[in-house]
N, C-alpha and C positions, 0 to 999 in steps of 0.2 A: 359572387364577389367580383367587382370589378378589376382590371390586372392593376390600377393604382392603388385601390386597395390591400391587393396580395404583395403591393411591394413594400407600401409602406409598415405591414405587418411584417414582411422579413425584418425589414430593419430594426423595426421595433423590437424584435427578439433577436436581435446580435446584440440593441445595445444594454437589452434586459442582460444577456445571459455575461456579457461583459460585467458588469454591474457585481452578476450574482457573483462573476469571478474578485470582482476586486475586494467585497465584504468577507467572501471566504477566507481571502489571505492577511485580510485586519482580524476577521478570527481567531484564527490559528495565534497570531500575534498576539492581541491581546483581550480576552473575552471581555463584555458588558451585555448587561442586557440590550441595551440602545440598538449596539451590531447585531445583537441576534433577531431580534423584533424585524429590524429591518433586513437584513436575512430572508427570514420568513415569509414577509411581503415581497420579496423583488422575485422568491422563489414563486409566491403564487400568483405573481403578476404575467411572470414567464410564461407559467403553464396555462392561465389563459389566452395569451398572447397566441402561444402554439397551439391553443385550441381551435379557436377563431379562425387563425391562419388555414385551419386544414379542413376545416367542416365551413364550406362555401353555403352560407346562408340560400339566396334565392336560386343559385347555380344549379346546387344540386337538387332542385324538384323539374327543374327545366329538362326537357325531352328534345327540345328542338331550339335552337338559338340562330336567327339570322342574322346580322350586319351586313349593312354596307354603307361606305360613307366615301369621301374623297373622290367621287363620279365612280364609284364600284357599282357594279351589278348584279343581283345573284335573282336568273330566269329558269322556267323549265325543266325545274328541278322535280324529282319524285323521291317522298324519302318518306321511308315506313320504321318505326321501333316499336319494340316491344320489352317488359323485364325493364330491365335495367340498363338499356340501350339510352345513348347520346348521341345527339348529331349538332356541329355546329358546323355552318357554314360562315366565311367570315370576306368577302372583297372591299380592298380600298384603293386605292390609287389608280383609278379606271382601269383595276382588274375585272373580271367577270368571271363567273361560275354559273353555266348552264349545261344545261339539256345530262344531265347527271343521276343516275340510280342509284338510290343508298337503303339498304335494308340491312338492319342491325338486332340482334336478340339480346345478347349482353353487353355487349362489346361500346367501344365509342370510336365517333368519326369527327375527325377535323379538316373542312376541307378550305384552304386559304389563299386567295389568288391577290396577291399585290404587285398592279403594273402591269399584270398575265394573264391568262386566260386556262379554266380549268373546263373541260368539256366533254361529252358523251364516255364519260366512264362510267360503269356500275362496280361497287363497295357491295361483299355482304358479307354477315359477321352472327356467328349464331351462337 
């Protein structure tokens, strides 16, 4: 899931769970079916909301994630996973990230250079 995606799901679930707050207090107040029905629905709108929100559709099959964008660079890099290992490399703002070793077995790596320069380090994570 893309990060405008993850946000506009947060939101979406503040403003569900607001919602679910404001029907609970008309409930209390005064029942009908109407409040409860939609109750009901804002309750299982929520929980998909937060479903969604947490289980990252194409994210989570991904092993390896590149970017680079805004004259970013990402050279020279050597990156091995295995299991359940993640690696995202991410430069933008004519940062770069080279000449870099990353070996990971469960673990995840995020390595992000905006404007800077990330370079000959080795990451390993078993």
């Amino acid at each position: 899931m893309s990060d405008v995606s993850a946000k506009w799901m947060a939101g979406l679930s503040v403003l569900l769970s607001v919602a679910v707050g404001v029907v609970t207090n008309l409930l209390t107040d005064m029942w009908s079916w109407t409040l409860g029905i939609g109750f009901a629905v804002l309750v299982c709108g929520l929980v998909a909301v937060t479903v969604k929100g947490t289980t990252s559709g194409s994210e989570a099959d991904e092993t390896f994630r590149i970017e680079a964008a805004s004259g970013g660079r990402v050279v020279e890099n050597r990156s091995t996973a295995g299991g359940q290992g993640r690696l995202r490399l991410r430069a933008t703002r004519r940062g770069t990230i080279m000449r870099n070793i990353t070996r990971l077995g469960h673990g995840s790596a995020v390595l992000k250079a905006r404007g800077g320069e990330i370079s000959d380090n080795e990451t390993t994570t078993q």
